[in-house]
Each structure stands twice: as C-alpha cells, then as structure tokens.
C-alpha positions as CSV (number, residue, x, y, z in Angstrom):
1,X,-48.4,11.4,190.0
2,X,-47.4,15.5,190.1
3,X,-50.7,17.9,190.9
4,X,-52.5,18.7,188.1
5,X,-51.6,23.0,187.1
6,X,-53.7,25.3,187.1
7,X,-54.2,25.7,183.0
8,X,-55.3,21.6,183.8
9,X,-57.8,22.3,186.4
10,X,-59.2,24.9,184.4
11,X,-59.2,23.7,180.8
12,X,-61.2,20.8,182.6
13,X,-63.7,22.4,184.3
14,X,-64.7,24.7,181.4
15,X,-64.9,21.3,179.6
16,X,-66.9,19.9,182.3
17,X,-69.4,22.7,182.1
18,X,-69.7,23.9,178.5
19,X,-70.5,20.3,177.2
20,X,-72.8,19.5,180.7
21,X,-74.6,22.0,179.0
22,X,-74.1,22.0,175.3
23,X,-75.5,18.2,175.8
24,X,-78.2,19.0,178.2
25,X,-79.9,21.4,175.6
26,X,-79.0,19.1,172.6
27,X,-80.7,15.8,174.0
28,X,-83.4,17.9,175.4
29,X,-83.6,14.8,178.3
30,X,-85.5,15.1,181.6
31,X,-85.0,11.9,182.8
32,X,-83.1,10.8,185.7
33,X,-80.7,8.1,183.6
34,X,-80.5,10.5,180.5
35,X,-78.5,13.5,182.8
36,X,-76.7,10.7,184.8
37,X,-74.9,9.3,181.3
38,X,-74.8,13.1,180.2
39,X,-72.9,14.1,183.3
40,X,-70.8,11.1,183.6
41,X,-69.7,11.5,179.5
42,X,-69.0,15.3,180.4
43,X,-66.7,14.4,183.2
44,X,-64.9,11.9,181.4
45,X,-64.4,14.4,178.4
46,X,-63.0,16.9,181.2
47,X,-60.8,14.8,182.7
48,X,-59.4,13.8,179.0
49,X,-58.9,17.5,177.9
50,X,-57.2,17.9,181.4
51,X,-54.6,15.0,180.5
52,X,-54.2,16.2,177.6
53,X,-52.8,20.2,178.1
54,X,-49.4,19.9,177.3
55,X,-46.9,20.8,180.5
56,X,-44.5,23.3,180.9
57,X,-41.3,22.5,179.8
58,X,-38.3,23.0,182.4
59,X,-35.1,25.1,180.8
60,X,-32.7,23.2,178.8
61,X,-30.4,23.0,181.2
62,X,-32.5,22.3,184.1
63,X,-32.8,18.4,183.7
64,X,-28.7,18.5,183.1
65,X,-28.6,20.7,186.3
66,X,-30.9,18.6,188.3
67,X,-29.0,15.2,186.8
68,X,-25.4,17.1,188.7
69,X,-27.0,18.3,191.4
70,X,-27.6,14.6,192.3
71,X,-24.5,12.8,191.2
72,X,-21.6,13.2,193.2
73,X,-18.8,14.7,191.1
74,X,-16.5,12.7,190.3
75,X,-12.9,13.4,192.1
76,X,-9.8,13.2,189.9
77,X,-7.1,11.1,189.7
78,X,-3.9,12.5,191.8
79,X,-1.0,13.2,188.9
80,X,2.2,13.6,189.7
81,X,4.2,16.5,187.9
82,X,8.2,17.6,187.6
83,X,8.5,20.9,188.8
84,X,8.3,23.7,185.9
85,X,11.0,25.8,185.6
86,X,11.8,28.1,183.1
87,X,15.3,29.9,182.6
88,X,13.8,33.1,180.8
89,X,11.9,34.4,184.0
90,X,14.6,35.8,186.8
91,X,13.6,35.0,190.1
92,X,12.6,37.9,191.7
93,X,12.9,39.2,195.0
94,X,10.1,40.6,197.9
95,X,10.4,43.8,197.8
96,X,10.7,45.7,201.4
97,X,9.4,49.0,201.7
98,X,9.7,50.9,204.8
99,X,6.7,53.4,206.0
100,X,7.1,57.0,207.2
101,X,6.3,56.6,210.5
C-alpha cells in the first residue's frame, strides 16, 4: 500500500477534529461510552475522507515511459540488402590539401 500524501493526512485530520468536536457539542455527552463511540465514529469518518482524496495523476506519458523503461527493447531482425548504387551521383574523390608550413 503507497504512503498516504500529505493533502490525505491532512484532509483526515481536519476531519478527525472538526467532527470530534462538531459531535461533542451536538450530543452534549459526558459520559465515558458516549465520547468513546463519538471518537471512534470521528476516526472512522477521517480515515474515509482520507481514502477518498483523489491522487495525483502521473503525466501521460509517464506510465508508457515507465512500461519501456522495464521492457527490454526488442532487437530487430538482421536484413540483408543489395548494395545501392546510383549512376547519377559521380564518385568523388578525397580531396588533398597541402598546408603552408
């Protein structure tokens, strides 16, 4: 499983904390089993609203990228060719030049 990002961690803990307390003052409960199910229900809200944030998206290309990085590329039949050669183009000579010095 990849590590939660930070829009996750902090999407959840804002959850975990607003409704802790939105329920807290709504139920008005002082007892010791009424904050345990409120704090237990505010957790598992967080953690759903963490789940939920949609990831970043890699590039297009990225996953295509990734997907060649890994293959080997495949290696190409040998072909064999007749030599091209074409009458219009002279065959041309090196040319020599001689320095100054």
């Amino acid at each position: 499983m990849p590590r939660p990002t930070t829009a996750q961690l902090a999407y959840g803990s804002c959850t975990v904390i607003l409704s802790t307390l939105a329920m807290l003052l709504l139920s008005q409960t002082s007892s010791g089993a009424g904050i345990t199910v409120i704090a237990l229900s505010a957790l598992a809200l967080g953690l759903l609203v963490a789940l939920t944030v949609p990831l970043p998206r890699p590039a297009p290309g990225a996953a295509v990228r990734r997907r060649e990085a890994s293959v080997a590329a495949p290696v190409p039949a040998p072909t064999r060719t007749a030599p091209v050669t074409t009458a219009a183009e002279p065959v041309r000579k090196p040319v020599h030049e001689t320095t100054g010095s």
